[in-house]
C-alpha positions in Angstrom: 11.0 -4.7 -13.0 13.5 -3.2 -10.4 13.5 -3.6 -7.1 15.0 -1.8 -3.4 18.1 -3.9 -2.1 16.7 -6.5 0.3 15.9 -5.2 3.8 18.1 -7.0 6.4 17.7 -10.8 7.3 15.7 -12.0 10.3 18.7 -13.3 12.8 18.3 -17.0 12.4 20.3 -19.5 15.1 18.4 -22.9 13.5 18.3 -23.2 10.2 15.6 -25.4 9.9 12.7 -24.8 12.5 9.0 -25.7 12.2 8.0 -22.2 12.5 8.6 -18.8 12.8 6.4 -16.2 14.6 7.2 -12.4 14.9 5.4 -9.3 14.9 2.2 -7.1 16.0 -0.6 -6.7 14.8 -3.7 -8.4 12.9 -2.8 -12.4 12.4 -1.4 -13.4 9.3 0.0 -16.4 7.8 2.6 -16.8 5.4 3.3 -20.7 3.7 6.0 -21.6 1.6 6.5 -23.5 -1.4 7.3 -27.1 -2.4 10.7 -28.1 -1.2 10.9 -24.8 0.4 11.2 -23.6 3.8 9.5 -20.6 6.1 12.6 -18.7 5.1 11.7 -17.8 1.7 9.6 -15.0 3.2 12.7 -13.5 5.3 13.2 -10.4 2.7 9.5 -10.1 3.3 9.0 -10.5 7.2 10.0 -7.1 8.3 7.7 -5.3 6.7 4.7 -7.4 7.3 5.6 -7.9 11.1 5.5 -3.9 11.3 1.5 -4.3 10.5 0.7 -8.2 11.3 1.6 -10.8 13.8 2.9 -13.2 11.1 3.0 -16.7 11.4 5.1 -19.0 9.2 5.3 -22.1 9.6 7.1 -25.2 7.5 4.9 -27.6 6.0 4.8 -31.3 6.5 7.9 -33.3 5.0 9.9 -30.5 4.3 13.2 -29.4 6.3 12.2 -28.5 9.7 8.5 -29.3 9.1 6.9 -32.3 11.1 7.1 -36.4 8.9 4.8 -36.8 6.2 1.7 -39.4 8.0 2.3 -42.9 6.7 -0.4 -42.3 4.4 -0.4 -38.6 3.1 -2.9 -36.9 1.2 -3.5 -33.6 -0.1 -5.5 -32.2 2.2 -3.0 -33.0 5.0 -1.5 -29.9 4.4 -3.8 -27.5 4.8 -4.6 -29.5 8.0 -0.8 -29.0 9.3 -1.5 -25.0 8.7 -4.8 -24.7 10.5 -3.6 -27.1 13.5 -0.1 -24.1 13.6 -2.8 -21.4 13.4 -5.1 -23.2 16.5 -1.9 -23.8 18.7 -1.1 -19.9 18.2 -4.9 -18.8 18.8 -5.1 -17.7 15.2 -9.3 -18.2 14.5 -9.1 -16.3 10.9 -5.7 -14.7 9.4 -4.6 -13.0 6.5 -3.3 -15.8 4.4 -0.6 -15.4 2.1 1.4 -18.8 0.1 3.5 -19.3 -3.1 3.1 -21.9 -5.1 2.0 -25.3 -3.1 1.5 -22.4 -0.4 -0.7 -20.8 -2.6 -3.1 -23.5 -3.3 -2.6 -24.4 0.6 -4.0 -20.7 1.6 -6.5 -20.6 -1.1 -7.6 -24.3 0.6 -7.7 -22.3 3.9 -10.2 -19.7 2.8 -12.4 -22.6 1.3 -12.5 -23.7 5.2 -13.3 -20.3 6.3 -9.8 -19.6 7.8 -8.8 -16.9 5.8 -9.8 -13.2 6.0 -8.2 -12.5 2.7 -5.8 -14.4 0.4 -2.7 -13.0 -1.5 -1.7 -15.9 -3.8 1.8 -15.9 -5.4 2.0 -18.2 -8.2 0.0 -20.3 -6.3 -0.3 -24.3 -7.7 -3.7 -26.4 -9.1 -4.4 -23.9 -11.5 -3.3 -26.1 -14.8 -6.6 -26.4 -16.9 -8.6 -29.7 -16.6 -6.8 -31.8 -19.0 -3.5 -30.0 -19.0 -0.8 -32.4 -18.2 1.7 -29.8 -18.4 1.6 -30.2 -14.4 3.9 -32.6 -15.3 6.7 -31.1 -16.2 6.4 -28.7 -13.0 7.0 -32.1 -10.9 9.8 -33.1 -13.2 11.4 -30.2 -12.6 11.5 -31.0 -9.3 12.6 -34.5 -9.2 15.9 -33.4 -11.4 16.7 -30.6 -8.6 16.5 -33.5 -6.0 18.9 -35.5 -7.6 21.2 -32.8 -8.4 21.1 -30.5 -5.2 23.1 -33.6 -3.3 25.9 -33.1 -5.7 26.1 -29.2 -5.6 26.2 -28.9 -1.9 29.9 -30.0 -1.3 30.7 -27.0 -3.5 27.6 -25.0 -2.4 29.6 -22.0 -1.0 32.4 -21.1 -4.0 29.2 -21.6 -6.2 26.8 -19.3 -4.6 30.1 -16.7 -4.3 30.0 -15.8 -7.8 26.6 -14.8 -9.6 27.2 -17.4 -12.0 26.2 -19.5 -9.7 24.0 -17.3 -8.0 22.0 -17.2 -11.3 22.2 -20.9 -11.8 20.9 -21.8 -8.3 17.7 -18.8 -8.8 17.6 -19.5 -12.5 13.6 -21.6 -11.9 12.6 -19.1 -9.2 13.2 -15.5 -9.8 14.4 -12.9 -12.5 16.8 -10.6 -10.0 19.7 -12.6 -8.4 21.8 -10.2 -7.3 20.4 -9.3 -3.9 20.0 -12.6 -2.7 22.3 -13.6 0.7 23.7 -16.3 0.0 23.4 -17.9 2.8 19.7 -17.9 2.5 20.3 -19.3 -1.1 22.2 -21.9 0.7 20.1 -22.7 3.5 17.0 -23.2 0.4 19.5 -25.9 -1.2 19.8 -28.1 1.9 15.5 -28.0 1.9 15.5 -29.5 -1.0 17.7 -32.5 -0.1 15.8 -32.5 3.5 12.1 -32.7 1.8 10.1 -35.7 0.6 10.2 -34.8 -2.9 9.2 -38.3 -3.9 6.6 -39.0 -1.7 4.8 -35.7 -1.8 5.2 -36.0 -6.1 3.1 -39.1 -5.2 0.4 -37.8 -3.8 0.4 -34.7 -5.9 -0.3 -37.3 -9.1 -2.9 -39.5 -6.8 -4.7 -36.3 -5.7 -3.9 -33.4 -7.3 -4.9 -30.2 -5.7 -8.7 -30.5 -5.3 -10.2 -26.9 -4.3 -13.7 -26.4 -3.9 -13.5 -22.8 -4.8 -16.7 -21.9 -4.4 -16.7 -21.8 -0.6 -14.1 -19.3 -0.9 -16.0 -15.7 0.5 -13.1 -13.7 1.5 -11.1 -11.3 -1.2 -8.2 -13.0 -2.9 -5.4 -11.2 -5.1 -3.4 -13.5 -7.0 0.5 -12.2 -8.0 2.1 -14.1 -11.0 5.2 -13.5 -12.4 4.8 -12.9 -16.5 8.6 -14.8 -16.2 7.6 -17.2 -14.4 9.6 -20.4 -15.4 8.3 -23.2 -13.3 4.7 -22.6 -13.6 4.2 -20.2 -16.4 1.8 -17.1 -16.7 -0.9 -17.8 -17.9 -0.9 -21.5 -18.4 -0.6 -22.5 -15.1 -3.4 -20.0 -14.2 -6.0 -21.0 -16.5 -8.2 -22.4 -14.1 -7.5 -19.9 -11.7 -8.6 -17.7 -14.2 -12.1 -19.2 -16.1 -13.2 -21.3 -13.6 -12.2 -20.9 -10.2 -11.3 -17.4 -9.3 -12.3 -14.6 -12.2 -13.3 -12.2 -10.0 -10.3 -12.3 -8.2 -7.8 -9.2 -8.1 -5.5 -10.5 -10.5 -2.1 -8.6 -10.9 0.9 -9.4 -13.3 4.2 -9.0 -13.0 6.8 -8.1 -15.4 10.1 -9.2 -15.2 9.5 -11.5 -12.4 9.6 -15.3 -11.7 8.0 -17.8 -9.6 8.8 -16.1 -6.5 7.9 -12.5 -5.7 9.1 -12.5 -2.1 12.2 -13.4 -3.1 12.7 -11.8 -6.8 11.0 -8.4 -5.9 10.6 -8.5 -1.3 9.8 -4.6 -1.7 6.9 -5.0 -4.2 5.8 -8.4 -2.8 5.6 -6.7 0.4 3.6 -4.0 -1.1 1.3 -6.0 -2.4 0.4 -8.6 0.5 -0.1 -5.4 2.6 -2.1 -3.2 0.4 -4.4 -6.4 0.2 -4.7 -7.7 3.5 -5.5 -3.7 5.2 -5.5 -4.1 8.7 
């Protein structure tokens, strides 16, 4: 799949905040990744702030985002996300999250927080029994140890699209339209998050979602190239046990991250789903 070149950047003077808010509209919410800041949805934002008043904020221990608590847990998350929505009046929103943001807006709508869901790739959805959850976090532990060593050389690398490619290669298909500055700004997350600590409580907790409590409508976006938690493995209990009767939609040619891989269609889709 093809996508339009990427509408312009939001102007950014901080590069790691604990939010961002923009926008009119009908409240939405829009959480990032693991390891990831609020700027993955920057190729995104414009459109949605044209319908929504979008909020997007950084999640605990992650660049920008407040300290983990000295004892984290799973659930502290979502908590993080519903105190940003209380402080900006936010009662319900349209949620929207990839990956750990996924599962975090799908915990929202458990609460009743959510008026509808869009879930890109979100996480938790291995099949009971399914270690392969594994080799997600692994993945992640190896790009904490070697993001410290790139950055020195972070610019000439993200000037080519050889690098490009090797810096996108886990989270989207297309390369080409990414800034790299944004690229950049996504590699100093990483070495700015507590990729250890959070890996901890990920394997003490895992993502616990009591799915039945979830009465709003959910759409859930996965890329079919998705490399870090791949269609339909990662889905299947998304698919058989929690969600079924979800509005599922598949993605060709895409990776882990539609808002970054395809921002026109991603748009598209969180828009067509959350209405006004």
């Amino acid at each position: 799949m093809t996508d339009d070149p990427a509408p312009a950047l939001v102007p950014i003077a901080n590069p790691f905040t604990a939010a961002h808010r923009g926008g009119e509209g009908t409240p939405m919410v829009c959480v990032h990744g693991f390891t990831d800041t609020w700027r993955t949805w920057e190729l995104v934002l414009p459109a949605l702030e044209r319908h929504h008043d979008v909020l997007a904020p950084t999640l605990p221990g992650h660049a920008g985002g407040a300290p983990l608590p000295d004892d984290p847990r799973t659930p502290d998350l979502a908590d993080a996300v519903e105190a940003a929505m209380d402080e900006a009046g936010f009662e319900t929103a349209h949620v929207v999250g990839n990956s750990l943001g996924g599962y975090v807006a799908l915990e929202l709508a458990a609460r009743g927080r959510a008026r509808t869901v869009t879930a890109l790739a979100p996480a938790g959805g291995w099949a009971a029994g399914d270690a392969s959850f594994r080799d997600a976090l692994g993945q992640f532990l190896i790009t904490a140890r070697l993001v410290p060593t790139l950055l020195p050389f972070a610019g000439r690398l993200l000037a080519t699209p050889e690098g490009r490619r090797k810096v996108t290669a886990m989270t989207t298909v297309a390369h080409e339209h990414l800034p790299p500055e944004l690229l950049e700004h996504q590699l100093r997350g990483v070495v700015g998050c507590a990729v250890q600590e959070l890996i901890a409580v990920a394997l003490r907790d895992g993502w616990p979602l009591d799915a039945a409590r979830i009465a709003c409508p959910v759409r859930i976006v996965w890329g079919a190239e998705d490399r870090l938690l791949p269609w339909p493995s990662a889905a299947e209990r998304f698919r058989r046990e929690w969600l079924p009767r979800a509005d599922w939609v598949v993605l060709d040619d895409v990776g882990h991250c539609p808002q970054l891989d395809v921002p026109t269609v991603a748009a598209e889709l969180i828009l067509g789903h959350a209405g006004d």
